[in-house]
N, C-alpha and C positions, 0 to 999 in steps of 0.2 A: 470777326468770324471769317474762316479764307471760304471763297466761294470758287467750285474748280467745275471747270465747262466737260457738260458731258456732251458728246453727238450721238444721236439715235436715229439710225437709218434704219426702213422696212426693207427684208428681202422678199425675195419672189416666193416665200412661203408663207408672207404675210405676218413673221416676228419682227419685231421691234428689237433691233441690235445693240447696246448702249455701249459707247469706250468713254474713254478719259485721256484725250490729248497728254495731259502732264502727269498720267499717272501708266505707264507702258505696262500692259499684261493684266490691266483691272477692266472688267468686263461683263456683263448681264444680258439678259434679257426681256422681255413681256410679252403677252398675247395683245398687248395696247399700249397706247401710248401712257396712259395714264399709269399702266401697272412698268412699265419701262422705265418709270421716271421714281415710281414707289420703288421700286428695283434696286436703282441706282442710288440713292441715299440709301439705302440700307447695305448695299454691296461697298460701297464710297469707307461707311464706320468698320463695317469688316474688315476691309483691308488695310483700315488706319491700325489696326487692332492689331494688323500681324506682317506688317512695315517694315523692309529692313533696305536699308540702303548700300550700295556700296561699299561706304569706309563704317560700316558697322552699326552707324544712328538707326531710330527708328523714329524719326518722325518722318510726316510724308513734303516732298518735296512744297516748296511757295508754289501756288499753281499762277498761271499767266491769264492776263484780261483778255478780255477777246478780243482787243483790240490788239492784241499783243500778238494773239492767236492769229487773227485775219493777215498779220503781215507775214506768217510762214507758210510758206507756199506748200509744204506737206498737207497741214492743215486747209486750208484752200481747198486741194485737191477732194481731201478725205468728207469735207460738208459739204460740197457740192452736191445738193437733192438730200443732204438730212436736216433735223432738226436740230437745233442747239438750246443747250436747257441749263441753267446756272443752279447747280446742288451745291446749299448752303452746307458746311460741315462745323460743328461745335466740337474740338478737340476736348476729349475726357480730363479731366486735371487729376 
């Protein structure tokens, strides 16, 4: 089962922001952290559901470990004061 790193940063309005490093343009939000992260597995299957990749595929890219992640310095930048949360996804067969 691929697991893809979400980051969940609070802004000054006190939401909880969530992205997807290896997934550009998938994104959510919660009033908490907890609904932030219920957010994002459910925002994660959506957008597997409606996929489409450059040369036409639609499965969603292999996502990167975090360790994979901690050595790109975008990413560095962009965690810096959030949290990092690993959403497991079970691709539908």
């Amino acid at each position: 089962m691929p697991v893809y790193i979400a980051l969940i940063q609070k802004d000054a309005g006190g939401i909880f922001r969530v992205s997807f490093p290896d997934l550009p343009g998938v994104v959510t939000a919660g009033d908490s952290l907890d609904e932030a992260i219920e957010e994002a597995e459910e925002t994660l299957e959506y957008a597997a559901g409606d996929w489409t990749n450059p040369d036409g595929s639609g499965d969603l890219p292999s996502p990167r470990t975090l360790d994979q992640l901690r050595n790109d310095p975008h990413f560095a930048d962009a965690a810096d004061g959030g949290t990092i949360v690993e959403i497991d996804y079970e691709a539908a067969e």
